[in-house]
N, C-alpha and C positions, 0 to 999 in steps of 0.2 A: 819552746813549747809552753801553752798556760797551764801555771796550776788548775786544779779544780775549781778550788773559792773564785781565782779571777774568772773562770768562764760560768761559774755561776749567778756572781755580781754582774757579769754583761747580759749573760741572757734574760735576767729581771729586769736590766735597765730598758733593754729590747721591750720585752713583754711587759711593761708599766708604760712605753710610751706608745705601743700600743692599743692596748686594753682603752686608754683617755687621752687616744687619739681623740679630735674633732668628726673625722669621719671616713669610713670604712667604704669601701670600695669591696663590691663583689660580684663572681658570673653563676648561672643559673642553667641547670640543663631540665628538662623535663622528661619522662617516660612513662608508658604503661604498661603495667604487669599483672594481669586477671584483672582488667577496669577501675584497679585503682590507680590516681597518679601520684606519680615520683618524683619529687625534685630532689638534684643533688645540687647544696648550694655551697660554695668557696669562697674565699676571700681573694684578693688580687694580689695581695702581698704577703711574705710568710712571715712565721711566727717561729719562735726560738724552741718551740717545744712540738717535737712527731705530735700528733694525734690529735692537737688542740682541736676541742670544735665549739661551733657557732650556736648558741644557748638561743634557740627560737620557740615563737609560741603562735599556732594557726588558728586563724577563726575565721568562721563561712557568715557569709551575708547572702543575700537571694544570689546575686550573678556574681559576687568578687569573696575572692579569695585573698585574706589577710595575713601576710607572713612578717612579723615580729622579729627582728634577733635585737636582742638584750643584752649583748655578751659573750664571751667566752670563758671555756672551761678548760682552765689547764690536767691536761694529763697528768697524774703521780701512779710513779715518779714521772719527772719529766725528762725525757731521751732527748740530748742533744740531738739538734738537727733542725734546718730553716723549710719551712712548709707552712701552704696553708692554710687555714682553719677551715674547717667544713661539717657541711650538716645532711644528711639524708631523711627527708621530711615527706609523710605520706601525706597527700592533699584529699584522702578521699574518693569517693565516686564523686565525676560530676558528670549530671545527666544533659547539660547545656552542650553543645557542640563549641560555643563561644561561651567564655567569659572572663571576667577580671581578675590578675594577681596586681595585688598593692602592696609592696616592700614598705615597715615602717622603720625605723633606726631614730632615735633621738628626736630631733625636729623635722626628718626631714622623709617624704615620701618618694615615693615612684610610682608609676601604674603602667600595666602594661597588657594588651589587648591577646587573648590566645584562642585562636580557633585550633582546634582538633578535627581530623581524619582520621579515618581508618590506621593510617601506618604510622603518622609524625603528627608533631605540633606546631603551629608557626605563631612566634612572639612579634608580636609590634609595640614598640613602647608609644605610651600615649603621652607620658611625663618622665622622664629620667635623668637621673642625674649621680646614681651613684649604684645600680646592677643594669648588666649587661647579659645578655641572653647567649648563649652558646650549646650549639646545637648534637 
């Protein structure tokens, strides 16, 4: 069985080669709730700490939606266990039927086409390479 200290040195080693990782991989669901929507968005791979989540920042342009993560914030304490990281992000009313989310991360973008219906949304990526849509 490990000490404490070793499974705390591992789980920083974990979470520093994460944090400055090259780059992040993540899925994206969307919803509506009284006309505002909802994204909940995850990372693909987990993190050494329950709860960690995904430090994002949204800004609207006429038809696209810009969603930012920057980061992650470790939970304290931090609860062992491998999960992970996620963000629940209101995007607003959009009164478009159709428009754009553009994931930015580091250098590297995505964009992704979303018409809205009555009941659901449907994602089509236009450029991706590092979120995936799940429904």
């Amino acid at each position: 069985m490990l000490s404490f200290s070793v499974k705390l040195v591992l789980c920083l080693l974990i979470w520093e080669a994460r944090v400055f990782s090259q780059q992040n991989s993540y899925t994206f669901a969307l919803d509506s709730i009284d006309a505002h929507i909802m994204m909940t968005m995850r990372t693909v791979g987990p993190f050494p700490c329950l709860g960690t989540t995904i430090r994002t920042q949204v800004e609207w342009g006429e038809d696209t939606i810009f969603v930012i993560a920057s980061g992650f914030v470790r939970p304290t304490p931090c609860v062992d266990g491998m999960d992970p990281a996620s963000a629940r992000i209101s995007l607003g009313r959009q009164p478009r039927e159709t428009f754009y989310l553009r994931f930015l991360e580091d250098v590297s973008d995505d964009l992704w086409r979303i018409s809205r219906s009555e009941r659901d949304f449907q994602a089509t990526p236009v450029h991706r390479s590092f979120t995936s849509y799940s429904k």
